[in-house]
N, C-alpha and C positions, 0 to 999 in steps of 0.2 A: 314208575312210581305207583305205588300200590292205591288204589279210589276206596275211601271210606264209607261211601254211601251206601244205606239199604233201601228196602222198597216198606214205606208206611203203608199203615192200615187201607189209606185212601185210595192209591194206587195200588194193593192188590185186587183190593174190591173190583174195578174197573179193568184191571188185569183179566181176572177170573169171567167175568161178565163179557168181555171178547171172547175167548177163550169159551165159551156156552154159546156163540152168536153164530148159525149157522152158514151167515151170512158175510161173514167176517173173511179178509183174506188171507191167504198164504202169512206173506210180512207180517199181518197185523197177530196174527196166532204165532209164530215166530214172535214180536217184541212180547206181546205176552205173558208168552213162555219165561222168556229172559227173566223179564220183573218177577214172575212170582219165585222162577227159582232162588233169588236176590232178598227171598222176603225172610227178616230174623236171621240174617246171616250177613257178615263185613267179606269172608272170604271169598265168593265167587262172584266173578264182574262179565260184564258182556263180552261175547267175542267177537269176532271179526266180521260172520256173519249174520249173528244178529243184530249189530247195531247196523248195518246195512240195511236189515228189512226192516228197522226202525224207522232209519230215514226215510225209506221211500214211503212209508204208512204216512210220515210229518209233509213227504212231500206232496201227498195224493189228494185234492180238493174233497174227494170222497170217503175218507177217511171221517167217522164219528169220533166227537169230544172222544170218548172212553178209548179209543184204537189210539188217537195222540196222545192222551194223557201214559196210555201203560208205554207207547214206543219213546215217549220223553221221559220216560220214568227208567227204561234199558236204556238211552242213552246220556244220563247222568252218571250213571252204574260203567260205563266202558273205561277201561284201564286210563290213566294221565300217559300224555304225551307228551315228551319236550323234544 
């Protein structure tokens, strides 16, 4: 089933701002990535292993608000599963 979702102004913002964060990891430059590709566009959704290095961004205590916010922003974006 195809996800309708795109990535809003607010989560690119936060996207892009990982993504400049030198400091930033792997995953979190990966989910990123995902969101901004996702931004003003319904057609392309997360894949396999980006929403992977979303979650571990979600699951890492170390991860900054803006690392969660873009990697929960790829992981709304990842295909429906039933």
């Amino acid at each position: 089933m195809a996800n309708r979702e795109q990535t809003g102004k607010a989560a690119a913002s936060k996207a892009a701002k990982v993504l400049r964060d030198p400091g930033a990891s792997k995953a979190a430059k990966s989910a990123a990535a995902s969101t901004l590709t996702q931004r003003g566009t319904q057609l392309e959704q997360t894949g396999k292993a980006a929403a992977s290095a979303a979650a571990k961004v979600l699951g890492d205590p170390k991860s900054t608000p803006a690392q969660k916010s873009a990697a929960a922003s790829a992981l709304t974006q990842r295909a429906n599963r039933k």
